[in-house]
N, C-alpha and C positions, 0 to 999 in steps of 0.2 A: 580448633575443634571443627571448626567450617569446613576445611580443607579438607581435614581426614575422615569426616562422615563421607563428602563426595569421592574419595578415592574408595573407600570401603562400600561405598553402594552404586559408583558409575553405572557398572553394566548391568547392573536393573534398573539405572535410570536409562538407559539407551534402548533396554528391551523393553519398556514400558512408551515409550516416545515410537517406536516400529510397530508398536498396535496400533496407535494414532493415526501414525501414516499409513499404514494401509486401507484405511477408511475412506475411498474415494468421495470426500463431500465437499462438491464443486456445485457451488449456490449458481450459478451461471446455467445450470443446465439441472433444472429442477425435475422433469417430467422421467429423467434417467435418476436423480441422486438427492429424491427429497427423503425416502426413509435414507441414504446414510446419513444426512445433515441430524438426523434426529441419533440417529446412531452413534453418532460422533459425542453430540452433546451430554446422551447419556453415560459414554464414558468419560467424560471429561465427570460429570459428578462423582462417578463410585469414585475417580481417580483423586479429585481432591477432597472427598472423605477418608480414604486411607489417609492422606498425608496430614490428615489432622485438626481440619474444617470442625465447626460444631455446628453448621448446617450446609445440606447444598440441595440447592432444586434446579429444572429444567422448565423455567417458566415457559408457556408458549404465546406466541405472538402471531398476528397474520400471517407473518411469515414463516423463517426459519426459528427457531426456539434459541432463548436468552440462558445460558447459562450462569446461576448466584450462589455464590457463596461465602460463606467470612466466618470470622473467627475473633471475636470479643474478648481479648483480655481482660483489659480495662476501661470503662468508657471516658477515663480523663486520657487518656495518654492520646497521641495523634493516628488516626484512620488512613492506612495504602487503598487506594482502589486500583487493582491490576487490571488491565483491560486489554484483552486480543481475541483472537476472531479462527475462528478453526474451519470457516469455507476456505477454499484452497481454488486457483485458476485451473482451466482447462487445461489438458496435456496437449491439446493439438499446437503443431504438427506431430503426430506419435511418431511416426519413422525415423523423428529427429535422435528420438531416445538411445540411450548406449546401455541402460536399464529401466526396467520394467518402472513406470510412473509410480505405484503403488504397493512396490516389494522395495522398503528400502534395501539398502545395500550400505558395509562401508569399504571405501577403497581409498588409499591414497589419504590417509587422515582426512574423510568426507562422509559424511553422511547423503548420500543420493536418494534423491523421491522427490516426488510433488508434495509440498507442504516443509521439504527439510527447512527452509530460513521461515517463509513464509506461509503461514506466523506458526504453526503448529509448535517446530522446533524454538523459538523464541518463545511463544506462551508459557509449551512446556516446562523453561528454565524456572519460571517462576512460583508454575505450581513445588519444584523438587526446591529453589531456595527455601520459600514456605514450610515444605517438609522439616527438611534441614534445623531447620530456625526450630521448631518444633518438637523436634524429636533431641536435641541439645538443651534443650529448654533457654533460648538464646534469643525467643522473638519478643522485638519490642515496641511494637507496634498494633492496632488492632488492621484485621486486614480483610479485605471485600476483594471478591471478584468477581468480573462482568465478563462474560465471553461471548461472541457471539458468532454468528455464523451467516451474514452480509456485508459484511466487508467491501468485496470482490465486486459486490453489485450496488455501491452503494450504502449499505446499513437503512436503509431506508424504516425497518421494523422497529431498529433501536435508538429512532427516535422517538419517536411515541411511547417506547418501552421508557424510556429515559423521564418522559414527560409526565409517565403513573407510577413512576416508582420514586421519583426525589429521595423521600425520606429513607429508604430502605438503602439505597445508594449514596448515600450521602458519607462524604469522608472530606479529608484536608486537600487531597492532591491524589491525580490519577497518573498511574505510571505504568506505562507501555513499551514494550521491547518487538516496534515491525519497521524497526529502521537499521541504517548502517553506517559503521565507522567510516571514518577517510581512509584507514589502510591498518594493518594488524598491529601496525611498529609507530603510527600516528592515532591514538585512542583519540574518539572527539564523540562529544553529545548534539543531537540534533537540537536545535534551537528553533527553528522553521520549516515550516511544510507550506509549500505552494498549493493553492484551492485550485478547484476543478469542474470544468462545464464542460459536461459529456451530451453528445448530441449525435443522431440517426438521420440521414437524410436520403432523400429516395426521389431519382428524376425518371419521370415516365413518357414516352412518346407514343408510337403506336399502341393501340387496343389491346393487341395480341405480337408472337416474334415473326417477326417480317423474311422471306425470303431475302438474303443480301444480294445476287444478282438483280431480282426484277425490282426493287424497292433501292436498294445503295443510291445514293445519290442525289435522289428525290427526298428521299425521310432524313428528317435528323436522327444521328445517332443516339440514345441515350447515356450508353457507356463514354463516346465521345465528349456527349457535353458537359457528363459531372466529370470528368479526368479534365476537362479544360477550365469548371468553375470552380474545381479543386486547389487548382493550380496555381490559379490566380487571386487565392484567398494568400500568400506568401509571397513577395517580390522577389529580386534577386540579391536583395538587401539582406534576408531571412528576416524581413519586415510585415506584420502583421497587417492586411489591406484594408480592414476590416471598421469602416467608419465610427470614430469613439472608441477605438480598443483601447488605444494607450490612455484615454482622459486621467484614469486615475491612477495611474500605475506610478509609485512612489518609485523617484531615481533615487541614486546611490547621490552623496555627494564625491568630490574627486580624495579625500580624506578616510572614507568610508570606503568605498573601493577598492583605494589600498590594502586597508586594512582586513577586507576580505580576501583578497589574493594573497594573504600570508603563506592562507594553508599551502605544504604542500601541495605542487598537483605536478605529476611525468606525461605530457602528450605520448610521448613515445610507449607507454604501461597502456595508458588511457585505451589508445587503438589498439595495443598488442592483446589487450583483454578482451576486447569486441570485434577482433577479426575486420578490421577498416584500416585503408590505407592515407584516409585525408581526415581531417574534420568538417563540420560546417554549420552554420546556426547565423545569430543575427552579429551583422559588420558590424562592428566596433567591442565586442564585449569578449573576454577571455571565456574558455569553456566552464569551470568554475562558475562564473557571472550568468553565461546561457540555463546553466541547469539548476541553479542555486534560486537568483533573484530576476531573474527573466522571462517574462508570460512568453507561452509557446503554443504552435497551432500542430495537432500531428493527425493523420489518418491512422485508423486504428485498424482498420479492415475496409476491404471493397467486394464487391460482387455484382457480377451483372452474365447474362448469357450460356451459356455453353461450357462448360470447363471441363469438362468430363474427354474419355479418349477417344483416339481418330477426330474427327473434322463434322461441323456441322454449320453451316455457312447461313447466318440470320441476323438480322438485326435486332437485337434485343427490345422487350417492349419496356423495360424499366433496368435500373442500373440503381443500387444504394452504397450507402458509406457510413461507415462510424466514425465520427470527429471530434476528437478530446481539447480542450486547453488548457493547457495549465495557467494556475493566476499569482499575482504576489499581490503584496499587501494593499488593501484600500480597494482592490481591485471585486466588485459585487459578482459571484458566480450566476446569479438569474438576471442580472441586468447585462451581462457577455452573454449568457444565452439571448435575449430579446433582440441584439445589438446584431449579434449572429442571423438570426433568420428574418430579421430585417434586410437583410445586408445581402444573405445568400437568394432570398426571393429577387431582389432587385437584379440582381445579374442574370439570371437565367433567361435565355432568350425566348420570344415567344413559341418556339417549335415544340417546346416543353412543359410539361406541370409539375411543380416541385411541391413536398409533402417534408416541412420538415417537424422532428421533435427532439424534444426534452428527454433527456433521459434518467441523467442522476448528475449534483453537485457538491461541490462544498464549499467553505470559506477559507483562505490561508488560515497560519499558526503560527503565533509569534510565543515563542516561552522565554521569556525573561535572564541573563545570566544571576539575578541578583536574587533570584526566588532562594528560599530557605531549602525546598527540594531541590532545587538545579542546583546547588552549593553541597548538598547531601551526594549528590548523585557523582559530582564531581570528585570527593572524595572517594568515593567508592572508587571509582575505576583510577584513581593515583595509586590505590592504595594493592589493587588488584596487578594494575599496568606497570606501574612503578613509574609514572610519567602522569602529568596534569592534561585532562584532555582539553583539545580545544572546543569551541561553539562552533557549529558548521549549519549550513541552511540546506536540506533538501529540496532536490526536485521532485519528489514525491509528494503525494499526498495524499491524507488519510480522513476521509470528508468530516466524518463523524469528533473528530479532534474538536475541532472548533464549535459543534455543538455542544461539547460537552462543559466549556465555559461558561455560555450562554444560559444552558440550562439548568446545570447541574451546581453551575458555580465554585468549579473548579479548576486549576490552571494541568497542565496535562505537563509530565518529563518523559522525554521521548530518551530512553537508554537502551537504545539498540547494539547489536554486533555483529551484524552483517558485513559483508562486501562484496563489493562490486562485482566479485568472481562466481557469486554464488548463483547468477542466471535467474533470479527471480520471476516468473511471469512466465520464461521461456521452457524449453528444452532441458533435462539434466539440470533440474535445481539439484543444488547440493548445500551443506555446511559442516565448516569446521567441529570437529572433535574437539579441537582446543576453544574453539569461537563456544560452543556448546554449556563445556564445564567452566570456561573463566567465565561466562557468562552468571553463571547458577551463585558462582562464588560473589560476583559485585552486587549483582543484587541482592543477597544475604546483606551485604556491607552497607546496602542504601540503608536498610534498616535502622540500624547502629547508629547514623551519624542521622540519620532523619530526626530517628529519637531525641537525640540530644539536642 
């Protein structure tokens, strides 16, 4: 019955998921897209009132506003708390585009837009499971949603939100769909999310921008010296320089490692899909290892100077950088920030004054394989796939996850269906048609076996 409500109602679910998308609400750039963030969330309510909710509001926070909703069968039976995030990343670079960010399109069995995987379309799966389940009279579960719309920057609002609402949000397990499989034809559930210490730093020389003829030489460069202390925060090791980085970073043992490089993985796919013709990351660990279980240091953006067209010959009076890291387990997101701009003050030489900050973190995510939902979840997608999926560890990561243990007291199953193809973050997001509706159906399934 699952199956055949989604084939008889697909293309209203697809035309309902392109209203969505077209909603440019991109938390990152507030002073352009805070009424759509509100806009958004208001439709996410009507949307999971149609589908069968007996309440939903649009709570507001400092921030962007909390979308709540649920639906009370029974209050013995066991509580889903769905949870995703409906700000969506910046289109820049636009030129990159092959379609308009905000009109979806499909082509090529995809759905294209900003927001197609991330998370819009994954959220969406699980308001139309919900339906689904609902309108068969087939849900067995009571079921809460939390949506929110910072993500992208953090979640910063849905802490606090998390911190006055306990009781109202309160369920067995929180189940989230903003991750992605190892491959279409390898179904695997994430088990791990790497934490994150996101940081801004900014190195200033001169007062004002310097003529580069009569000044070059004499002044230190700005741009110069953070592209040189940048640089040197990463050896030729892909070794993080960074005094104390590694102290607590949990190694694999050589049993363990193994047994993580089971999963599949093709170098030759790997690059063919990211347009590189080498790889590179830290000596001694397979790529798997680099992105899975391996703290990493990346420039996230730079700017300094002139960029604009023709020629304008100065020396810049300031130069900054957005610097992220990813962390693994044990590994403290505020104590790698302290370690960081301990670290990065001490190098800077004196020609310079550096200004750094905090910007936003999180903790890794360890989900259990033995939890009663990751066993629920598991069946789902055998049952979906026709194959048992495996445990896989991302390099991703979703800050708010790990508060949500914390606070909420609850363990989080990360049942994504993404991939690696879909361009996340970049240029031409896009997602499967099939990734879409198998989607909508496994989750229906988590339901089922969660219940029982």
């Amino acid at each position: 019955m699952v199956k055949s409500y989604i084939e008889q109602n697909k293309d209203r679910f697809l035309s309902e998921l392109f209203e969505l998308l077209r909603i440019p609400s991109i938390s990152a750039q507030p002073s352009l897209h805070k009424e759509d963030m509100v806009r958004a969330a208001e439709w996410l309510k009507e949307s999971l009132l149609k589908a069968g909710v007996d309440r939903a509001e649009v709570m507001p926070t400092e921030g962007n506003p909390v979308v709540f909703a649920e639906k009370i069968i029974d209050p013995a039976k066991p509580t889903v708390v769905v949870y995703g995030h409906y700000d969506v990343m910046p289109v820049d670079p636009i030129e990159q585009w092959n379609t308009e960010p905000f009109e979806p399109v499909v082509k090529e069995g995809r759905i294209w837009g900003r927001g197609a995987d991330d998370d819009k379309g994954q959220l969406f799966m699980h308001a139309k499971a919900f339906e689904t389940l609902v309108a068969i009279n087939q849900l067995t579960c009571n079921v809460k949603f939390m949506l929110e719309g910072e993500e992208e920057i953090g979640s910063e609002s849905l802490y606090k939100w998390c911190e006055e609402n306990k009781e109202l949000v309160a369920g067995d397990v929180i189940l989230i769909s903003d991750t992605s499989m190892i491959a279409w034809d390898v179904p695997s559930i994430t088990c791990g999310l790497r934490g994150l210490t996101y940081m801004q730093v900014e190195v200033t020389g001169p007062d004002k921008d310097l003529h580069s003829g009569l000044y070059g030489g004499a002044v230190a460069n700005p741009a110069n010296v953070l592209s040189e202390m940048i640089a040197s925060l990463v050896d030729e090791q892909g070794h993080i320089t960074i005094p104390g980085f590694y102290d607590d970073v949990r190694e694999l043992s050589a049993e363990e490692r193994e047994e993580f490089n089971k999963a599949p993985f093709s170098k030759e796919n790997y690059m063919k899909g990211i347009g590189v013709e080498e790889l590179a990351g830290e000596e001694g660990y397979t790529t798997p290892e680099r992105t899975g279980v391996r703290p990493t240091l990346d420039v996230n953006g730079m700017w300094s100077g002139y960029i604009g067209e023709g020629t304008k010959t100065i020396i810049p009076s300031t130069a900054s950088a957005k610097i992220s890291m990813r962390l693994v387990p044990h590994q403290d997101y505020e104590k790698i920030a302290e370690l960081f701009e301990a670290h990065f003050r001490a190098i800077a030489p004196p020609t310079v004054k550096v200004d750094v900050k905090f910007l936003h973190g999180g903790a890794p995510y360890v989900s259990p394989t033995d939890l009663k939902a990751y066993q629920a979840a598991a069946a789902a997608v055998e049952q979906t796939f026709g194959r048992r999926p495996l445990p896989f560890y991302s390099g991703g990561s979703i800050p708010i996850v790990s508060h949500f243990e914390k606070a909420l007291g609850m363990k989080s199953i990360l049942l994504g269906f993404g991939l690696s193809r879909d361009a996340i973050h970049s240029p031409n997001e896009s997602f499967g048609l099939e990734n879409f509706y198998r989607g909508i159906e496994t989750i229906a399934a988590f339901y089922k076996y969660f219940a029982e």
